[in-house]
VOBA-1610 file (N, C-alpha, C; in pm, whole numbers, padded with zeros to 5 digits, always signed):
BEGIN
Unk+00484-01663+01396Unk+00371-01622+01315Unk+00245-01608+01403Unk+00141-01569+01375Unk+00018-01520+01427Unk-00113-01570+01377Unk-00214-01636+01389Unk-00304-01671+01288Unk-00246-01751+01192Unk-00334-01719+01091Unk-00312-01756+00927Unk-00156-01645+00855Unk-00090-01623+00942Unk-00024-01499+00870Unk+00136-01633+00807Unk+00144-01572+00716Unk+00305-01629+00674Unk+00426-01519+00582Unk+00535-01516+00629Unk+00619-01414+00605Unk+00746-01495+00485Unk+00741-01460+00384Unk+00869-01528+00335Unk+00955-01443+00237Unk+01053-01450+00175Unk+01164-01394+00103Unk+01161-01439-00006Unk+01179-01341-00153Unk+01142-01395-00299Unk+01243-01324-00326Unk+01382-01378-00446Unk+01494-01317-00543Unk+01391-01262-00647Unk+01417-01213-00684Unk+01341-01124-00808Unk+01439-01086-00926Unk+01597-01079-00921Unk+01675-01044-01030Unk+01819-01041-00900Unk+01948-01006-00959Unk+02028-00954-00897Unk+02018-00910-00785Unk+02022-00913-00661Unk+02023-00834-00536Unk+01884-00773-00504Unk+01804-00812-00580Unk+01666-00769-00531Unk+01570-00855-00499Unk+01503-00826-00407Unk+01426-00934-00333Unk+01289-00840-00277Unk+01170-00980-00282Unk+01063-00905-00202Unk+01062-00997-00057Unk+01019-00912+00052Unk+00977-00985+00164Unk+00826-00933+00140Unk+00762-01051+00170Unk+00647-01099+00134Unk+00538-01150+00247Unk+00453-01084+00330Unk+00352-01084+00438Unk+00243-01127+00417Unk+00228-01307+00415Unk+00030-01364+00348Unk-00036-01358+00492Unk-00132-01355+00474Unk-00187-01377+00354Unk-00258-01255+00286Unk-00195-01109+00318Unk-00154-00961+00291Unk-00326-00909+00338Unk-00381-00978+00389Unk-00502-00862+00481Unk-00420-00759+00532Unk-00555-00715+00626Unk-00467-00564+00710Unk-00375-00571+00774Unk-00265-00502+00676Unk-00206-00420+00770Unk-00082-00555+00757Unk-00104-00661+00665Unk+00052-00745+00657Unk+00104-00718+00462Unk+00163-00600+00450Unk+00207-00554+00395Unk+00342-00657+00367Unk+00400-00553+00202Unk+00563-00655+00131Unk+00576-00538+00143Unk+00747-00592+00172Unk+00874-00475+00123Unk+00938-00536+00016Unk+01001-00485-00003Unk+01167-00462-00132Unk+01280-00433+00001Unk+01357-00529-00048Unk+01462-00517-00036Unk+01553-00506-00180Unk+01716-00406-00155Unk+01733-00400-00314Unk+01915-00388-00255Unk+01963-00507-00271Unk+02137-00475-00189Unk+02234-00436-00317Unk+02292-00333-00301Unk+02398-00300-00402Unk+02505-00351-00341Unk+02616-00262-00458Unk+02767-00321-00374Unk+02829-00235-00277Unk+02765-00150-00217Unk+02782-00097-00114Unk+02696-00047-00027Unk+02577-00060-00027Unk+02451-00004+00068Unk+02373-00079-00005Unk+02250-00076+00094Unk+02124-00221+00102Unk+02003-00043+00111Unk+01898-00067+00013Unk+01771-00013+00029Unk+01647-00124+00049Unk+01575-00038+00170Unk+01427-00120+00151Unk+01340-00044+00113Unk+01264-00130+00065Unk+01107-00019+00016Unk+01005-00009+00094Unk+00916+00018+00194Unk+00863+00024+00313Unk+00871-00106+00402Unk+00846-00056+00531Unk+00863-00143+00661Unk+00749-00222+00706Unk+00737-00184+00814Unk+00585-00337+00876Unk+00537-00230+00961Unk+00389-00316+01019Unk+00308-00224+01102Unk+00378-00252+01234Unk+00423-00390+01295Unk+00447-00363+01418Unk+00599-00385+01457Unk+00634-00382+01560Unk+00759-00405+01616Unk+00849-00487+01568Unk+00742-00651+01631Unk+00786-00747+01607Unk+00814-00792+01433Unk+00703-00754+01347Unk+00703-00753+01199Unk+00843-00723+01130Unk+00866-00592+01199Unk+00999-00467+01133Unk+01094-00570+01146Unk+01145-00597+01285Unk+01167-00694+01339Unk+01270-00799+01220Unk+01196-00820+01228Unk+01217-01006+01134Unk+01251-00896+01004Unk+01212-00790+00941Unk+01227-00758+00798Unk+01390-00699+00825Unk+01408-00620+00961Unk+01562-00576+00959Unk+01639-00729+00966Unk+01620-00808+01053Unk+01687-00865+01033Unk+01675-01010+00938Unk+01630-00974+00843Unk+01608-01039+00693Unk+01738-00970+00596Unk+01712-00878+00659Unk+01830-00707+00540Unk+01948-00800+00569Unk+01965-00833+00734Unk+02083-00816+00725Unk+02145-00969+00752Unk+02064-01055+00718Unk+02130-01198+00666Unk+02147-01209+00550Unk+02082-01117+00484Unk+02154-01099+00323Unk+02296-01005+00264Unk+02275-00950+00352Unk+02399-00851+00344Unk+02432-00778+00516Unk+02618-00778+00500Unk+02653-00725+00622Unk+02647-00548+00562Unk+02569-00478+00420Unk+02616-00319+00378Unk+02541-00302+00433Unk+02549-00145+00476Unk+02431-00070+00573Unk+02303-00065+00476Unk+02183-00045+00558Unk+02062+00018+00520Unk+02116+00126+00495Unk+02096+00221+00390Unk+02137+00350+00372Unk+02006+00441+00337Unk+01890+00359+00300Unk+01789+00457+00254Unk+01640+00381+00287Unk+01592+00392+00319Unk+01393+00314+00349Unk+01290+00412+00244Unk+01268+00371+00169Unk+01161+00440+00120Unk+01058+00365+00115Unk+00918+00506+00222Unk+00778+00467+00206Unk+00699+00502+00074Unk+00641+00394+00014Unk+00529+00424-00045Unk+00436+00569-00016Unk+00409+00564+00079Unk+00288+00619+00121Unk+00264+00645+00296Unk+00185+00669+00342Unk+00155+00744+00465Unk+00156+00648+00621Unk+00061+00547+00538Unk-00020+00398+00645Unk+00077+00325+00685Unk+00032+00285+00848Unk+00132+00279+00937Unk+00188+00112+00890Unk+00093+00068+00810Unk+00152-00070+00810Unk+00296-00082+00720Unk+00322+00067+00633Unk+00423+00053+00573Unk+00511+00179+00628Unk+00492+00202+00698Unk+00617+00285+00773Unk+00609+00295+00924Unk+00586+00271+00998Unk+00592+00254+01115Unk+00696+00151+01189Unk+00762+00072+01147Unk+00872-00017+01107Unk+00974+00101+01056Unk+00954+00238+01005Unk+01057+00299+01001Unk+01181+00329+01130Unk+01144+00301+01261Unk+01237+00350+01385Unk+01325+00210+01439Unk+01290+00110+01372Unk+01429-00039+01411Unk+01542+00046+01299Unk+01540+00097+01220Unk+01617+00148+01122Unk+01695+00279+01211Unk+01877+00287+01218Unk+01931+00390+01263Unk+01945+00508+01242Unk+01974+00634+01271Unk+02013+00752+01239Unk+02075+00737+01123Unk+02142+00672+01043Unk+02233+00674+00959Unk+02153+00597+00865Unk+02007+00536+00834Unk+01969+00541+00734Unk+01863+00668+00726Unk+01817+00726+00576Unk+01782+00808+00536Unk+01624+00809+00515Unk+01540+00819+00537Unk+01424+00794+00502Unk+01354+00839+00413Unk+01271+00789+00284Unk+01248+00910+00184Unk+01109+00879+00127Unk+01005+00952+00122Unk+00904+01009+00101Unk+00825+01098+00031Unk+00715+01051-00060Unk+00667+01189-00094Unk+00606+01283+00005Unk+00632+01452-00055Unk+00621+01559+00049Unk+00498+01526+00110Unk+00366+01504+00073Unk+00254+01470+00126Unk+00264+01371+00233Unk+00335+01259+00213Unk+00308+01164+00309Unk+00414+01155+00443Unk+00505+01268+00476Unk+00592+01292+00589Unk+00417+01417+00618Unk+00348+01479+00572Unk+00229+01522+00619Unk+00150+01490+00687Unk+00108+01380+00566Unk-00028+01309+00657Unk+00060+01188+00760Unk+00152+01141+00786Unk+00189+01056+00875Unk+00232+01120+00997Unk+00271+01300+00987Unk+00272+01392+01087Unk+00136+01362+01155Unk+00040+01391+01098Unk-00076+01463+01104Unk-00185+01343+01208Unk-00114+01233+01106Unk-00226+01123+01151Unk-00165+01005+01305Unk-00034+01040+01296Unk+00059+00933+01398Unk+00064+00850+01426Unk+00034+00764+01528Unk+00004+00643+01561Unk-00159+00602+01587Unk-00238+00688+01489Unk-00391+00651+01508Unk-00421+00525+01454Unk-00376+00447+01371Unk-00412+00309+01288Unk-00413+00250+01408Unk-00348+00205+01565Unk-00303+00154+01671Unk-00436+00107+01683Unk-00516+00225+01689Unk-00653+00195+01813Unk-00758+00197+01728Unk-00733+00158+01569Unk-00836+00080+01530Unk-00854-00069+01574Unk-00740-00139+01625Unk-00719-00275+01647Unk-00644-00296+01801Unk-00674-00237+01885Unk-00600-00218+02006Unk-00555-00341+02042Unk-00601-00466+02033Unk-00620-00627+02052Unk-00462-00638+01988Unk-00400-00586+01871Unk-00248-00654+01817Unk-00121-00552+01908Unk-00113-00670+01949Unk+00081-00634+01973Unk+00132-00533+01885Unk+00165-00386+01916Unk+00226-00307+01814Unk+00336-00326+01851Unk+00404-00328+01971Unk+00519-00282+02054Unk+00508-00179+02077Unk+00642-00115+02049Unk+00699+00006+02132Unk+00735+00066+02018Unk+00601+00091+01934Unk+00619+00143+01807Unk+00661+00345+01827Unk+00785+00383+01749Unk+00812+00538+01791Unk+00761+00569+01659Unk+00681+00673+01586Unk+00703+00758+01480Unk+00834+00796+01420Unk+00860+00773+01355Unk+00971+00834+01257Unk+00918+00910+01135Unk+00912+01022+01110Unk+00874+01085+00971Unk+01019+01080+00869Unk+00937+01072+00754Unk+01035+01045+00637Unk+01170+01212+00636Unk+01301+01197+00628Unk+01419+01291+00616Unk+01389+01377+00493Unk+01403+01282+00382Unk+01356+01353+00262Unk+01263+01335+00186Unk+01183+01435+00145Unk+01042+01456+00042Unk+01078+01480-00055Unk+01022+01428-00168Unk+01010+01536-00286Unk+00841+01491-00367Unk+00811+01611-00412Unk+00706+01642-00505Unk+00646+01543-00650Unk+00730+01547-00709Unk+00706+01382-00826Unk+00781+01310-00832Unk+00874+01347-00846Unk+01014+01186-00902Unk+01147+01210-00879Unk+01204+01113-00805Unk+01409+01154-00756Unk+01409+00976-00793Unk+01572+00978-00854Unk+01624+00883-00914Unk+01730+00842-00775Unk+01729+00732-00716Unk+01843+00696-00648Unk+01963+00584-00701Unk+02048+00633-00714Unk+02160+00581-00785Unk+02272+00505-00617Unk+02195+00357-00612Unk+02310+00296-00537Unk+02315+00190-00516Unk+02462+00152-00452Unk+02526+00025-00496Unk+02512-00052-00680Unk+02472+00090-00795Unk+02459+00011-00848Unk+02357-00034-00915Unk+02277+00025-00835Unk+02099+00004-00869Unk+02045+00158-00901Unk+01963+00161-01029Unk+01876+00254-01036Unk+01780+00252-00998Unk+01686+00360-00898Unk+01540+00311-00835Unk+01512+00472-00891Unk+01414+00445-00949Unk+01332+00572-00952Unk+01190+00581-00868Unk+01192+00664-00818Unk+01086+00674-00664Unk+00961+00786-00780Unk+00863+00773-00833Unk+00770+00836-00891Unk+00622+00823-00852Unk+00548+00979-00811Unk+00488+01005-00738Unk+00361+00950-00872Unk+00257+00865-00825Unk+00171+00835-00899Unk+00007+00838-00866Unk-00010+00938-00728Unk-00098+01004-00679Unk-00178+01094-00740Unk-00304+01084-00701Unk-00380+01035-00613Unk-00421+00849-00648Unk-00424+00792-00593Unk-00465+00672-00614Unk-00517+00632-00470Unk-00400+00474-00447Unk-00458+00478-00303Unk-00470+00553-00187Unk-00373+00640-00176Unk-00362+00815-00095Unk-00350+00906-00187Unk-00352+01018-00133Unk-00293+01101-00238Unk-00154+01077-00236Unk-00039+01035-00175Unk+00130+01039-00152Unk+00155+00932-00212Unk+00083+00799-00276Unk+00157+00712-00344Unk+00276+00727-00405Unk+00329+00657-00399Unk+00465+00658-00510Unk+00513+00520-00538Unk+00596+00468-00632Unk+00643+00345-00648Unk+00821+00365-00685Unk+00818+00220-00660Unk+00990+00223-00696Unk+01001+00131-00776Unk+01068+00197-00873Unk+01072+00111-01064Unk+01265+00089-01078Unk+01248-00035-01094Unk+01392-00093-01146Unk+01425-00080-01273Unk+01433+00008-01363Unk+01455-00003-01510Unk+01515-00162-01544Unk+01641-00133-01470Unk+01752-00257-01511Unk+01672-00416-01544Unk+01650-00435-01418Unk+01558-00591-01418Unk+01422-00527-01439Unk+01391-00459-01449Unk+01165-00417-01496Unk+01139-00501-01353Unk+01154-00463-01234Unk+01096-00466-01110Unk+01028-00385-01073Unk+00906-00378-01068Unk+00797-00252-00944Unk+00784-00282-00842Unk+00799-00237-00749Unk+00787-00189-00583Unk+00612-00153-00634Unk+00551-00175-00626Unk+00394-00071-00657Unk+00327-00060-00532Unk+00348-00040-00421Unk+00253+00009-00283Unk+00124-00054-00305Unk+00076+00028-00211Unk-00085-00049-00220Unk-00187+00039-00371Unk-00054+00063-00444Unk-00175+00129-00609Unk-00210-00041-00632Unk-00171-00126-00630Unk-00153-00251-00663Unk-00189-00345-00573Unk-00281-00436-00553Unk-00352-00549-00452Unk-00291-00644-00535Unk-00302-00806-00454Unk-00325-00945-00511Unk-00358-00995-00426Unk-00503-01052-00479Unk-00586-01139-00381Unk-00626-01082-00265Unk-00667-00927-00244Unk-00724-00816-00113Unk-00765-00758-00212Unk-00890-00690-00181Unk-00948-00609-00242Unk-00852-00459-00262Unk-00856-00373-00368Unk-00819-00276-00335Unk-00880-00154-00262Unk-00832-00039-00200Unk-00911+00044-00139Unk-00824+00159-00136Unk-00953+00344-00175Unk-00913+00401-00234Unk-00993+00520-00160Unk-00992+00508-00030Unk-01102+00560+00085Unk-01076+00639+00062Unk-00897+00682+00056Unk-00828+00799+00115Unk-00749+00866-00023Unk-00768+00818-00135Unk-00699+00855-00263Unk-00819+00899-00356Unk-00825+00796-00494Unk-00950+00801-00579Unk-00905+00709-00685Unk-01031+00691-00667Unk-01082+00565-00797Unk-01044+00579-00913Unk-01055+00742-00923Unk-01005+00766-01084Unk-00902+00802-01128Unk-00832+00836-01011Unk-00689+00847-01004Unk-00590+00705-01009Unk-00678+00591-00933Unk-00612+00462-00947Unk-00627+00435-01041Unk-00708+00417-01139Unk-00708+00391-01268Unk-00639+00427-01352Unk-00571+00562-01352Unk-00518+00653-01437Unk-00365+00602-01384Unk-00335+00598-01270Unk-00175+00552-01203Unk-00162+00404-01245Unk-00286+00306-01271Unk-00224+00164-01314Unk-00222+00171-01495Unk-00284+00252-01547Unk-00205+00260-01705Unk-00098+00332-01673Unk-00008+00451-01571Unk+00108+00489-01576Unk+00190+00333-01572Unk+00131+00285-01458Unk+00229+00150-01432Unk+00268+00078-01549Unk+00143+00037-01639Unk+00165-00044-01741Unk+00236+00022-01839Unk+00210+00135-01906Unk+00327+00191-01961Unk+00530+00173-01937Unk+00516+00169-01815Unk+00641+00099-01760Unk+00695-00047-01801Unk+00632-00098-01839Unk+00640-00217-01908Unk+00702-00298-01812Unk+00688-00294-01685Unk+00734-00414-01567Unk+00711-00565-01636Unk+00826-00630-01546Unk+00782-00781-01581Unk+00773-00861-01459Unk+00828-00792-01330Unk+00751-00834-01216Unk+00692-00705-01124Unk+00605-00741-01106Unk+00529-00668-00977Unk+00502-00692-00846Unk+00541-00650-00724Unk+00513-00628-00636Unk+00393-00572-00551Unk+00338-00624-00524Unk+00188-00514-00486Unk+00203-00498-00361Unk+00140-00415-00304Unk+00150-00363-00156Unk+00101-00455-00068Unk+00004-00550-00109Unk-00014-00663-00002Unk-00088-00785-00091Unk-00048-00866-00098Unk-00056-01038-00182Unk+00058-01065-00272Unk+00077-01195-00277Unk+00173-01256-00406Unk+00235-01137-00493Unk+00324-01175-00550Unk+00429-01120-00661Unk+00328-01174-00786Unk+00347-01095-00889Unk+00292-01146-00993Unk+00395-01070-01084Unk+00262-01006-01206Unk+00312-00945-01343Unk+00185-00856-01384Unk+00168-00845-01500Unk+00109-00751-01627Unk-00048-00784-01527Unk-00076-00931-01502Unk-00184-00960-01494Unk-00266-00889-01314Unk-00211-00817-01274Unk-00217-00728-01177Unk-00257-00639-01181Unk-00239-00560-01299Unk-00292-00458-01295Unk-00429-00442-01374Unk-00426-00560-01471Unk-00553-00592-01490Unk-00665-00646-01443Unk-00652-00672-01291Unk-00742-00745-01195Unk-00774-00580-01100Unk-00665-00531-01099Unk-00717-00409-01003Unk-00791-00288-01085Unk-00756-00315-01180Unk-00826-00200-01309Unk-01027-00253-01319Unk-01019-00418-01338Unk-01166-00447-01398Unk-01194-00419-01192Unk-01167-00423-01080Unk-01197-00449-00966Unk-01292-00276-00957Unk-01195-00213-01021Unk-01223-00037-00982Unk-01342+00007-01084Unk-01308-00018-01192Unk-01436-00017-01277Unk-01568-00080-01246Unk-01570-00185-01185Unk-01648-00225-01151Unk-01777-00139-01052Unk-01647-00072-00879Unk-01693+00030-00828Unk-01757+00146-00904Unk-01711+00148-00989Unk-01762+00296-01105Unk-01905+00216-01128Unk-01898+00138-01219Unk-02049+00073-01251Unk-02158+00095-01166Unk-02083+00043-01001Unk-02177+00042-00901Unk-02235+00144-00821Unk-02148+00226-00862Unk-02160+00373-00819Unk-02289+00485-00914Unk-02269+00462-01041Unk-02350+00466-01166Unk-02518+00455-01143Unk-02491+00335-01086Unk-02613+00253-01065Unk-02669+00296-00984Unk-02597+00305-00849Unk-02640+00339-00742Unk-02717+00490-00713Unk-02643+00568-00784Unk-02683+00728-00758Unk-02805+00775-00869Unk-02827+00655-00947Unk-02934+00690-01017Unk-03080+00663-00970Unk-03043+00525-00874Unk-03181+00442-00779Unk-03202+00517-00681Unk-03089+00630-00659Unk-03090+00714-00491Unk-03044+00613-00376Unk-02959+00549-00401Unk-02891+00467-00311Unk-02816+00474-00217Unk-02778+00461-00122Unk-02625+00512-00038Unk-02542+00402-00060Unk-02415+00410-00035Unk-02278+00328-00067Unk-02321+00210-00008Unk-02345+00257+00129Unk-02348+00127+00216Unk-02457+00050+00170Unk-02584+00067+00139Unk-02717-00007+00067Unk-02680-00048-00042Unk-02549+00024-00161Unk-02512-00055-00305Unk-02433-00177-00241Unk-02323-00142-00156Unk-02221-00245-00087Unk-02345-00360-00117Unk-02450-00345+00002Unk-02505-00478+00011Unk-02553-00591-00045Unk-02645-00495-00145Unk-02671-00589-00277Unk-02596-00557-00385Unk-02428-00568-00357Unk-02352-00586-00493Unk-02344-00739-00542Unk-02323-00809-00666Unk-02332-00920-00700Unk-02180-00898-00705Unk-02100-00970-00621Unk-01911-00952-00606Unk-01875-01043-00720Unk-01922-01079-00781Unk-01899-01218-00898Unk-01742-01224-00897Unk-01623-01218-00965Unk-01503-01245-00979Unk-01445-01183-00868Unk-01504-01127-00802Unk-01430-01040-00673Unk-01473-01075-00553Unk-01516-01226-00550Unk-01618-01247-00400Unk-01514-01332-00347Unk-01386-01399-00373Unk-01262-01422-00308Unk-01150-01342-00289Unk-01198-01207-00271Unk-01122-01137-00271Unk-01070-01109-00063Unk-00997-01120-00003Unk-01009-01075+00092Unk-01021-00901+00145Unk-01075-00905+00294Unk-01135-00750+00299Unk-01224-00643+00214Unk-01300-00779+00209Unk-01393-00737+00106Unk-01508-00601+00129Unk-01456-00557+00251Unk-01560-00474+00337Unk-01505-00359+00283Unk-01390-00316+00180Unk-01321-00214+00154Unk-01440-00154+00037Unk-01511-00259-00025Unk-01609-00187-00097Unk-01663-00063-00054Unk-01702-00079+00051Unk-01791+00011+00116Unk-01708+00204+00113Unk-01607+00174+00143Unk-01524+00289+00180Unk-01459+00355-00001Unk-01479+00241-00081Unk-01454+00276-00229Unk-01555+00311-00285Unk-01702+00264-00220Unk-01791+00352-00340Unk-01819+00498-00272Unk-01821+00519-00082Unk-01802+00624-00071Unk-01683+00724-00136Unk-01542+00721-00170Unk-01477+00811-00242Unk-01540+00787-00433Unk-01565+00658-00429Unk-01664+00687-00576Unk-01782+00795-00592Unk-01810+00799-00518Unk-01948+00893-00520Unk-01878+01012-00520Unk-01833+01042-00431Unk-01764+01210-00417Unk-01755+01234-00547Unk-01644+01137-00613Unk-01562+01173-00766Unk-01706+01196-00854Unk-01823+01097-00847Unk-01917+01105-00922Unk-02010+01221-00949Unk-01960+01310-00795Unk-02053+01451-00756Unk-01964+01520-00804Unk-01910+01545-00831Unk-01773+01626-00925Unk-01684+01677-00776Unk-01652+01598-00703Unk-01551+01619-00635Unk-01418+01603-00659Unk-01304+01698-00638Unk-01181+01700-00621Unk-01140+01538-00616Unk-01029+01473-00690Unk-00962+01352-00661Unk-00881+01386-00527Unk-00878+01323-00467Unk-00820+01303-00341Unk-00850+01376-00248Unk-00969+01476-00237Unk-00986+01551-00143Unk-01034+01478+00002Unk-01066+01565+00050Unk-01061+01513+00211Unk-01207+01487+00215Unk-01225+01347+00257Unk-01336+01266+00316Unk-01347+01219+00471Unk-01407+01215+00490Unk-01463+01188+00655Unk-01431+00991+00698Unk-01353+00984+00688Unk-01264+00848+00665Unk-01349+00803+00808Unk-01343+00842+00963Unk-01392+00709+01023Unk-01514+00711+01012Unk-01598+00769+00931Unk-01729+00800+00911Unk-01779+00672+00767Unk-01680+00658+00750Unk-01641+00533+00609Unk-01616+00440+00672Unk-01559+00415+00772Unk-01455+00318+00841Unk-01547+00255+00923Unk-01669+00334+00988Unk-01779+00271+01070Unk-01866+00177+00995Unk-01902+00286+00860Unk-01962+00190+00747Unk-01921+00070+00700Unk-01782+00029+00712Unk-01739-00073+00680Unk-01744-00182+00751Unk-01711-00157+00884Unk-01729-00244+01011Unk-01937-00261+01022Unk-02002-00214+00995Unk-02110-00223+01008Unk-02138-00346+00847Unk-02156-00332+00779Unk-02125-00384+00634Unk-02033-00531+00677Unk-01931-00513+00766Unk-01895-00670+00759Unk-01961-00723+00862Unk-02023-00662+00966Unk-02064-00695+01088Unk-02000-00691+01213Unk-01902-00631+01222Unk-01800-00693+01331Unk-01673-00567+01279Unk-01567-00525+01352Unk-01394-00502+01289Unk-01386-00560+01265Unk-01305-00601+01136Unk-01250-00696+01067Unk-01126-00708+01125Unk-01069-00858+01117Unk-00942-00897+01181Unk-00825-00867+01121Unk-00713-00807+01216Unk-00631-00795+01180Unk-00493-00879+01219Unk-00428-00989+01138Unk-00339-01069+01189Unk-00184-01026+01224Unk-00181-00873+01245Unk-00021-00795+01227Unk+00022-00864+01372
//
């Protein structure tokens, strides 16, 4: 382990399990693991080598069946970059957007934090894309992979267990990290966590903190509204993001970790507020400076 970081393994129903990365700051992301009776799926990988590491071979003290399929959430290297310990003979699968932007963007997350051990991290882009929703039928297990973008990227997607009401939910879903929506939209996350709840899950997975339930999506819903409020406020005083960031009163959200993500959420708040496109393209390290300025320092990353 590294720091404060701790990695552990949770049963969730039949053959499904979360591996679980605390204390889920940057960039220490959960997978799904999901073993049928003949092939093992995971639901995204780790940011570094060593991370992937320990999650392949987690797969495979639970089961000697092959990995047959990895599906990413989404684009960010902390959940697919861990795609290349995985062989030719598993499948990788993706929404069409995010084999895009993970083309597009590569191994740039690296040299926000040059200081962590990545290894000998290779790119792997996702085999297969699709556009909203493919059902994977294996070992046994139904996973439906449904595109619920724009939210935290535009390429979100989640993986829903009908059978046991398990969600895989990517980073649409925080516990105990702030959420952040630099690169998606606020109002799109809002709109993708009533899709969620409609689903009627009874456990949830979030893209980085604890396993929970119902009560998840109601912490990331009042968290985003909140940004709206502040955003409201802000553009009426003539404020900039970074000057609301400062004097926000964080009240139920001031134990939140990476709390500096405010900053980069009321900038895509504002856009949405100017009648901008959901998910359109924002000037991200231009956000990303703001944030590091706003916490004082880069914020640490324990990958």
């Amino acid at each position: 382990m590294t720091g404060k970081t701790e990695e552990r393994l949770e049963e969730l129903g039949d053959g499904v399990f979360a591996h679980v990365q605390l204390d889920g700051g940057w960039c220490l992301n959960n997978s799904g693991i999901i073993v049928g009776s003949d092939s093992t799926v995971v639901v995204d990988t780790a940011a570094t080598m060593r991370r992937a590491a320990v999650l392949r071979d987690t797969v495979a003290r639970l089961s000697p069946r092959p990995v047959t399929t990895v599906v990413n959430t989404h684009h960010h290297g902390d959940h697919c970059f861990g795609n290349c310990v995985f062989g030719p003979e598993t499948s990788i699968v993706a929404h069409d957007l995010a084999r895009t932007e993970l083309d597009a963007g590569g191994l740039a997350l690296t040299k926000l934090w040059p200081d962590v051990d990545w290894g000998d991290v290779r790119l792997r882009l996702p085999d297969l894309t699709f556009p909203e929703q493919i059902t994977l039928h294996q070992g046994g297990h139904e996973i439906q992979l449904i595109h619920v973008g724009p939210a935290h990227t535009t390429n979100d997607i989640v993986a829903w267990l009908p059978g046991p009401r398990v969600l895989f939910a990517g980073d649409v879903v925080m516990n105990g990290a702030a959420p952040f929506t630099l690169m998606g939209s606020v109002q799109g996350s809002l709109a993708a966590i009533e899709r969620l709840r409609a689903l009627g899950p009874e456990v949830i997975v979030p893209g980085h903190g604890p396993v929970g339930g119902l009560e998840l999506l109601d912490a990331n819903a009042r968290y985003l509204r909140w940004i709206q409020r502040l955003t409201a406020a802000g553009r009426a005083a003539g404020l900039t993001p970074l000057a609301v960031a400062r004097t926000a009163d964080f009240g139920e959200f001031a134990d939140l970790i990476d709390g500096e993500r405010i900053v980069g959420n009321l900038v895509r708040a504002y856009a949405e507020a100017a009648g901008g496109a959901l998910g359109e393209t924002l000037d991200v390290m231009a956000a990303f400076g703001q944030m590091i300025e706003f916490h004082g320092s880069t914020p640490t990353c324990f990958a």
